[in-house]
C-alpha positions in Angstrom: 81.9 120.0 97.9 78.3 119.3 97.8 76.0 121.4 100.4 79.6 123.4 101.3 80.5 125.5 98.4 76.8 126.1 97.5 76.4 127.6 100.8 79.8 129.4 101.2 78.7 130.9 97.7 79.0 135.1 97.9 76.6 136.3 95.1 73.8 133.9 96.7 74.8 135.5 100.5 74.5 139.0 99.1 71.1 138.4 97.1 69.9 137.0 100.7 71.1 140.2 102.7 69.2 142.0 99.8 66.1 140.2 100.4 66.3 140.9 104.5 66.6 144.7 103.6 63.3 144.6 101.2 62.2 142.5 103.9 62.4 143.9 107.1 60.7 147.2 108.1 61.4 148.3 112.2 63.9 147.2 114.2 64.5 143.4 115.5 67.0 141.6 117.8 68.0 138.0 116.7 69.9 135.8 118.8 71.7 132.9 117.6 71.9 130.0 120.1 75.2 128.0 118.9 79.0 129.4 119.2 79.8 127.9 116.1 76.9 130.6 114.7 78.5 133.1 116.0 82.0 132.0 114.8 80.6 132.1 111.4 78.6 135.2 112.0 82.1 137.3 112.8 84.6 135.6 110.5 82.3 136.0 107.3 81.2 139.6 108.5 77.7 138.3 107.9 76.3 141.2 110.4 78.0 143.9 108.4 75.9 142.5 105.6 72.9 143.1 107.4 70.3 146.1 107.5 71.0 148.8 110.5 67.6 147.7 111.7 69.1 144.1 112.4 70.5 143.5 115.5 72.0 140.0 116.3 73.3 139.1 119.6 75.4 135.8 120.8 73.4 133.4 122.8 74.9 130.4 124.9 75.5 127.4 123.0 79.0 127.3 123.2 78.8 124.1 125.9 82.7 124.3 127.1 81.7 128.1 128.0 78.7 127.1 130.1 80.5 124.8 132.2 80.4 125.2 135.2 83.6 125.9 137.5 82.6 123.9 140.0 83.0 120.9 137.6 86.0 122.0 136.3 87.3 122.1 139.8 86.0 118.6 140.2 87.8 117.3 137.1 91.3 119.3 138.2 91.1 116.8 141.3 90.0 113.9 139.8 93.0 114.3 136.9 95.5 114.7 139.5 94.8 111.7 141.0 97.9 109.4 140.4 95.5 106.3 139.2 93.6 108.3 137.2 93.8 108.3 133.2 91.8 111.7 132.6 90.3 112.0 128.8 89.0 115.1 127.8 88.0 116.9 124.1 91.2 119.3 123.5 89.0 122.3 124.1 88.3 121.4 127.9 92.3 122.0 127.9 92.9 125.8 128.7 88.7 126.6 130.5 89.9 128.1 133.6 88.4 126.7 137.3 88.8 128.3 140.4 92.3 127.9 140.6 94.0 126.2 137.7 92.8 124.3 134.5 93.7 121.1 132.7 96.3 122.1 130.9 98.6 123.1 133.9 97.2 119.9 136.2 99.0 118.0 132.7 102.2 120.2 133.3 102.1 119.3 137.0 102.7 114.9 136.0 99.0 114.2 136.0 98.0 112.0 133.2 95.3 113.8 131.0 95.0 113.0 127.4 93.3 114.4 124.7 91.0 112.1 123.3 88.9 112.4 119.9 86.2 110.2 120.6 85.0 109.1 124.1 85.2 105.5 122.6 88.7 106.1 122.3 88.1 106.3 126.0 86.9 103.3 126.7 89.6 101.4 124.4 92.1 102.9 126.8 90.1 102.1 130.1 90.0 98.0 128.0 94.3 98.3 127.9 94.7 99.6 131.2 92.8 97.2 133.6 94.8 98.5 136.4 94.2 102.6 135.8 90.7 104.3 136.2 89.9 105.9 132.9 87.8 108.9 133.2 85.9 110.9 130.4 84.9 114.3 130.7 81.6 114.0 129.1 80.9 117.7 128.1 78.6 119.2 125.7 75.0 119.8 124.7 72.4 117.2 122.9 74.8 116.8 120.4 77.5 114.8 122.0 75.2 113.1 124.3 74.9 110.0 121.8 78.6 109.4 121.6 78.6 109.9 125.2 76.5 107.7 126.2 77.4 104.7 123.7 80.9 105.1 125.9 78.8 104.1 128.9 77.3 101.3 127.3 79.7 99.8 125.7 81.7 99.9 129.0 79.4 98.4 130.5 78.9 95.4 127.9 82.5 94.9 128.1 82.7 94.4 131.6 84.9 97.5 132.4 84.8 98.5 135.8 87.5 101.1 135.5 85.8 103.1 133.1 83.7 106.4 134.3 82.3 109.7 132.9 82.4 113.1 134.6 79.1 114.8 133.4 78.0 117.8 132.1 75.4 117.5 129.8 73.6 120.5 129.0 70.0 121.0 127.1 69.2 123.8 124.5 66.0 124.7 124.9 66.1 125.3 129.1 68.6 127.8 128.4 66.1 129.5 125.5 63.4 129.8 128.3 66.0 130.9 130.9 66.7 134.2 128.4 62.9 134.4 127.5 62.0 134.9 131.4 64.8 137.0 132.1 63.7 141.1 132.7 66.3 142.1 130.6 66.3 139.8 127.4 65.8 141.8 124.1 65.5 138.2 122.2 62.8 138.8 119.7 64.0 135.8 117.9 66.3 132.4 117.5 68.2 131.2 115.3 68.6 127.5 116.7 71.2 125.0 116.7 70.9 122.5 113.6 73.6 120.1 114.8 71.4 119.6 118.4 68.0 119.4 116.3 69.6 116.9 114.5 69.5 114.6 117.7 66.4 116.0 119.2 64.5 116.9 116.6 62.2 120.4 116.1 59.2 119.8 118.6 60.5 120.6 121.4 61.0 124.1 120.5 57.4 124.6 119.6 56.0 124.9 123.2 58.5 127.9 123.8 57.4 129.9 120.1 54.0 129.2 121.7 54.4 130.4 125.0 56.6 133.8 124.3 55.4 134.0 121.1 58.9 134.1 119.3 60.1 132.9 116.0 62.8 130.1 115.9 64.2 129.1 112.9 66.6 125.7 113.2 69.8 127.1 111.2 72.7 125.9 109.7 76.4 126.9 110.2 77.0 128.1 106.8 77.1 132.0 105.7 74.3 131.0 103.5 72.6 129.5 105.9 72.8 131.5 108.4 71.5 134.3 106.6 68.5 132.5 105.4 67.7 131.9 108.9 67.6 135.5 109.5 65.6 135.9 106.6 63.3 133.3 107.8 63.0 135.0 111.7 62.5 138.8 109.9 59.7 137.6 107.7 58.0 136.3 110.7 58.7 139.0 112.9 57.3 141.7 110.1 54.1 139.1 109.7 53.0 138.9 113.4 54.3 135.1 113.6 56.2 133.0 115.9 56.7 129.2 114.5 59.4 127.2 114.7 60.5 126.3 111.8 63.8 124.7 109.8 66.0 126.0 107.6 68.6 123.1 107.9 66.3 120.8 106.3 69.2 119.1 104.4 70.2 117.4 108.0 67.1 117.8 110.7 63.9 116.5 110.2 60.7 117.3 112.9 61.4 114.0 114.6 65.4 114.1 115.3 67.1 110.8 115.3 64.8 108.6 117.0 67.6 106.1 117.9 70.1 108.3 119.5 67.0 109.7 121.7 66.4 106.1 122.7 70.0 105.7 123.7 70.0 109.1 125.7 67.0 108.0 127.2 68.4 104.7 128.3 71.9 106.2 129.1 70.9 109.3 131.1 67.7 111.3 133.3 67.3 114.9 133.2 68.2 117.0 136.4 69.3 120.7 137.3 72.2 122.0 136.3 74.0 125.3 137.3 75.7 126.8 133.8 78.7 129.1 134.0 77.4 132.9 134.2 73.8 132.0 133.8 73.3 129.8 137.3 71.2 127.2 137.8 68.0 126.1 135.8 65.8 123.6 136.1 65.6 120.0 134.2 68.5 121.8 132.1 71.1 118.7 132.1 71.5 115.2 131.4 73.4 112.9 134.3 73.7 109.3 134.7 70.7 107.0 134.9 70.2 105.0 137.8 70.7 102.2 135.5 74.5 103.4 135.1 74.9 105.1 137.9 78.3 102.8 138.5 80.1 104.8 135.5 79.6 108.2 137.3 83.0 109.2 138.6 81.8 111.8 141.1 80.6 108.9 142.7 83.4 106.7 142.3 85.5 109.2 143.6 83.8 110.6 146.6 83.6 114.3 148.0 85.8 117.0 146.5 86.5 120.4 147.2 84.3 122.7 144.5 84.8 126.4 145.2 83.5 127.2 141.5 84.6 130.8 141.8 84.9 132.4 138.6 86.8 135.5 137.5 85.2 138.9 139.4 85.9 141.0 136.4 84.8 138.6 133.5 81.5 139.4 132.1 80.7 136.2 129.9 77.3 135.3 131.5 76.1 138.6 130.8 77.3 137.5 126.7 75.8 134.6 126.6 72.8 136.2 128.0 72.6 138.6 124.5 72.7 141.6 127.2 76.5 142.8 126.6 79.3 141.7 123.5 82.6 141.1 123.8 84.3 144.5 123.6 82.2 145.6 126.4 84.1 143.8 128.7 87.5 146.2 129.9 89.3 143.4 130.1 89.0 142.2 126.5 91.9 141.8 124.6 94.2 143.3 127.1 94.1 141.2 130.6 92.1 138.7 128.5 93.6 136.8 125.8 93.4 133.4 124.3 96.6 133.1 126.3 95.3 134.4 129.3 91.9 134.1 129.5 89.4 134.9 132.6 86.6 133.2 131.4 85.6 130.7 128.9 84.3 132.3 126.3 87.8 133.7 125.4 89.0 129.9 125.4 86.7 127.7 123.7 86.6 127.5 120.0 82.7 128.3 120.1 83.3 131.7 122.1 82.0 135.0 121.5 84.7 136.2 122.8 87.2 134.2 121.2 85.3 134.7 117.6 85.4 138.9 117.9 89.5 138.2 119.4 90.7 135.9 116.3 88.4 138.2 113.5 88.4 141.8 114.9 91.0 142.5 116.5 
């Protein structure tokens, strides 16, 4: 399959992991932002492939890990609510809250169904006039357009029982966030092509500038991903910090002009507090005042948000590069897919998960 097998393609991975090791010279710590990196970064062994003087470490762009539980608590009480049709992505399903998740608020009679598309969302809020249909509206740039056509099209169709439950959350806040932290050891990025795809590459420049760090738009291939490494290294070993793209086959500088216009339209940046990481500035998208009647946190008035998380899961500290999974005691043993304490063992973008499902 064309731009697939090409970059699945072993004798062109290994010829790239032999050019990092002529390449590189001292030691360098590469983080890549996007879970679905990482997945691809464990399952392919691409970071056995690489030089001792490569380090990479898993950054947080897995967006059902950085959700906060205090939102999760929100959407447990919104989905047990006997009116309420609750849509969700199937991943949302097992993320533990303070208490409970989705999955055993289904088990307990509520009506949550998972949902492919959050237009399939509003079709059901259009054939159930007397239910209120509620989308859990999760993920990072990348879902944002699909998201917020939902709202609009609810809104041209007259639907008035049709609502999103927010969590929007933006890329390159959280690159900053680890830049300013006193413990990051992130001498470079490997950023998230789908997101750049939407948003385009400028953004990122102001941040190379700033902290003076390389950050290379990658792919999700084992080719790719290695040629972004490639990319960051002969940087690093040059003095440079540029952003620059690798996925050239699906980003281009300007992102998809359209879909920002629709973001722009649909929602306004504001705080948001991400699971393990806490709050950062201008970091999240919510609801325009111009749809402000589709936000179901309004709709539904105050609720109880203890957004406690697990004492003895570490998953902030992963998705901050500073620790990997088998660090954590509890990996593996009181943490399991089927029992997990945080999300990062549930969501299929999860460090954690990744290094459960390919090294264990």
């Amino acid at each position: 399959m064309k731009y697939i097998d090409e970059y699945r393609d072993p004798q062109a991975v290994l010829s790239c992991a032999a050019a990092i090791r002529e390449a590189v010279s001292q030691p360098w710590t590469i983080m890549e932002v996007c879970g679905g990196q990482t997945h691809a970064i464990v399952k392919y062994g691409l970071d056995e492939l690489l030089p001792p003087q490569i380090t990479l470490i898993h950054g947080p762009g897995c967006p059902v890990c950085v959700t906060d539980a205090a939102i999760l608590d929100k959407a447990h009480q919104i989905a047990a609510r006997p009116e309420v049709i609750f849509c969700t992505f199937g991943d949302m399903l097992r993320v533990p809250g303070t208490r409970t998740d989705l999955f055993q608020v289904k088990a307990a009679g509520a009506d949550v169904r998972v949902v492919y598309s959050p237009l399939e969302a509003v079709e059901i809020a259009a054939l159930s006039p007397g239910r209120e249909v509620v989308f859990f509206a999760v993920g990072f740039e990348t879902t944002a357009p699909a998201n917020a056509m939902s709202a609009h099209q609810a809104r041209q169709r007259g639907l008035t029982n049709f609502s999103l439950l927010v969590s929007h959350v933006l890329v390159p806040p959280a690159i900053e966030a680890i830049l300013r932290s006193p413990g990051s050891r992130v001498q470079a990025f490997l950023a998230a092509g789908h997101v750049c795809a939407i948003m385009g590459t400028r953004e990122y420049e102001p941040l190379a500038n700033r902290y003076k760090v390389p950050i290379v738009v990658t792919g999700f291939e084992p080719l790719d991903i290695m040629q972004g490494v490639l990319m960051c290294v002969r940087q690093l070993e040059s003095g440079r910090h540029e952003v620059e793209n690798q996925y050239a086959r699906a980003v281009r500088s300007e992102g998809n002009r359209q879909a920002q216009d629709l973001i722009s339209r649909v929602f306004s940046v504001q705080p948001r507090h991400w699971r393990g990481m806490g709050s950062i500035e201008a970091s999240g998208f919510g609801l325009s005042d111009q749809f402000r009647a589709f936000d179901a946190l309004e709709r539904f008035g105050p609720l109880e948000t203890p957004g406690r998380e697990s004492g003895e899961c570490i998953s902030g500290l992963i998705m901050q590069g500073l620790k990997k999974p088998a660090d954590c005691p509890a990996f593996g043993l009181r943490c399991t897919p089927e029992t997990p304490l945080g999300a990062t063992m549930v969501s299929n973008e999860g460090a954690c998960s990744a290094y459960y499902r390919y090294r264990t």
